[in-house]
C-alpha positions in Angstrom: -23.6 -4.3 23.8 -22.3 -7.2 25.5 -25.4 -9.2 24.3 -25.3 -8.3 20.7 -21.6 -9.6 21.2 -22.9 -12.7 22.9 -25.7 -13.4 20.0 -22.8 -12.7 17.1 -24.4 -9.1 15.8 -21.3 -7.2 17.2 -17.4 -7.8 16.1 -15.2 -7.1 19.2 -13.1 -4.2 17.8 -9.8 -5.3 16.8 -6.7 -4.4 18.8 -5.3 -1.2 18.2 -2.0 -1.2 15.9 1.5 -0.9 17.3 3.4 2.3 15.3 5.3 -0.6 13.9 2.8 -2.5 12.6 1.0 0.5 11.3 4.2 1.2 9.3 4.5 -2.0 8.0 0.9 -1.6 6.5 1.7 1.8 4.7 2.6 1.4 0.4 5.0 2.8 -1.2 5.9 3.9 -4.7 8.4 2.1 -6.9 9.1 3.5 -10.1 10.6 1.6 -13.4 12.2 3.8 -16.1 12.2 1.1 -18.4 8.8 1.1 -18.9 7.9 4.5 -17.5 5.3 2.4 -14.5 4.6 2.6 -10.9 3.8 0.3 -8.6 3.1 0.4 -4.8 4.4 -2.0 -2.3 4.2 -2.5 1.1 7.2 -1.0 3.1 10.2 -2.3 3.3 13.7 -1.9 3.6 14.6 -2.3 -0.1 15.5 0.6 -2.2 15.2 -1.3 -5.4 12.9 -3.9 -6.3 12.1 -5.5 -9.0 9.4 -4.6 -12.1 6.8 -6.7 -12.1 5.9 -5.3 -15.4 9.1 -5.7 -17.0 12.0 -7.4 -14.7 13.7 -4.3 -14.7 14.8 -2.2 -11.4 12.1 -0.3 -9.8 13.5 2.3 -8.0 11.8 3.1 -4.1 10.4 6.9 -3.5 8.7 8.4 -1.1 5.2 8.4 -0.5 4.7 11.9 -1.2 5.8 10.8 -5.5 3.0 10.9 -7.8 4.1 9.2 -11.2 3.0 10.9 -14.2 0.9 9.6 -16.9 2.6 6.4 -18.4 3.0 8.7 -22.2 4.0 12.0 -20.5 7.6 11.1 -21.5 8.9 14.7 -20.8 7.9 14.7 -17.5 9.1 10.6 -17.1 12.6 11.8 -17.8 12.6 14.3 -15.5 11.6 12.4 -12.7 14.2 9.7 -14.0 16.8 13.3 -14.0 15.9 13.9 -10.4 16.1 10.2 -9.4 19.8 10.2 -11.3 20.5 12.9 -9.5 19.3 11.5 -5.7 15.9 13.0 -5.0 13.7 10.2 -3.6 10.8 12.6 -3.6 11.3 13.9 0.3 9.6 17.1 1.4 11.8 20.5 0.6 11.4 23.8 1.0 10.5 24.1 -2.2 8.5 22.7 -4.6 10.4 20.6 -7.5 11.1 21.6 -11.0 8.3 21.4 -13.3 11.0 20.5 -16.4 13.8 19.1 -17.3 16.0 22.4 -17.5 15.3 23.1 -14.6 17.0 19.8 -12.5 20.4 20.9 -12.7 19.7 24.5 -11.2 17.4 22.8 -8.5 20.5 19.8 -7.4 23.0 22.4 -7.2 20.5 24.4 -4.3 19.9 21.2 -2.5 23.2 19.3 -2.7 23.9 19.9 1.2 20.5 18.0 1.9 21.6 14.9 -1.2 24.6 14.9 0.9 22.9 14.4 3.9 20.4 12.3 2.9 23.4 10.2 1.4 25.2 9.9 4.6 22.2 8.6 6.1 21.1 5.9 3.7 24.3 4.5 2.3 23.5 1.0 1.6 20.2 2.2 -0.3 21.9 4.8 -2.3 24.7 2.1 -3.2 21.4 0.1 -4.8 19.5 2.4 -6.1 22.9 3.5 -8.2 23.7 -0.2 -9.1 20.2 -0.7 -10.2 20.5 2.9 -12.4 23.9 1.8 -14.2 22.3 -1.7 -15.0 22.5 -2.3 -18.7 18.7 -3.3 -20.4 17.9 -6.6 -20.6 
């Protein structure tokens, strides 16, 4: 091995990854209501960023959101409901509402965790609720 190195036929392997650098390398979703897209960028502290699409705010999820289809508008708006409503898309112990109707029902049961999750995250809750309230450009 150590002569294939020497000749140039074998890469050293590179050096493992720290846990923070392998965090900084994972993507994660941003979705715009405005024009019903997602995009993925690499992590960072920002709740909000901004659309590259459309300029508008693009709000920061989880990992674990899968947007729908771009003209699935029912199912846009209820994301956009759950978003309203605080849900970043975290893991729960139960799966989340497949409509619209349903959103209210399914806040109420997990307003202890939103509450939680609010007191944990202020300053990204403050911009993700700036960014909703933002009038169209």
């Amino acid at each position: 091995m150590a002569l294939r190195r020497d000749v140039g036929n074998r890469v050293p392997a590179a050096p493992a990854r720290t846990s923070a650098a392998a965090a900084a390398s994972y993507l994660h979703p941003y979705a715009c209501f405005r024009c019903r897209r997602s995009f993925k960028r690499a992590s960072t502290t920002a709740a909000v960023l901004t659309c590259p699409r459309c300029a508008g705010p693009a709000i920061g999820l989880t990992r674990k959101f899968k947007p729908p289809p771009h003209d699935d508008l029912k199912q846009w708006a209820k994301v956009e409901a759950l978003v309203r409503h605080g849900f970043l898309f975290w893991s729960l112990d139960e799966p989340y509402p497949e409509t619209l109707a349903e959103v209210p029902a399914f806040a109420a049961r997990h307003a202890d965790h939103l509450g939680r999750m609010r007191k944990a995250m202020p300053q990204a809750f403050v911009a993700i609720e700036a960014a909703k309230n933002r009038p169209p450009v």
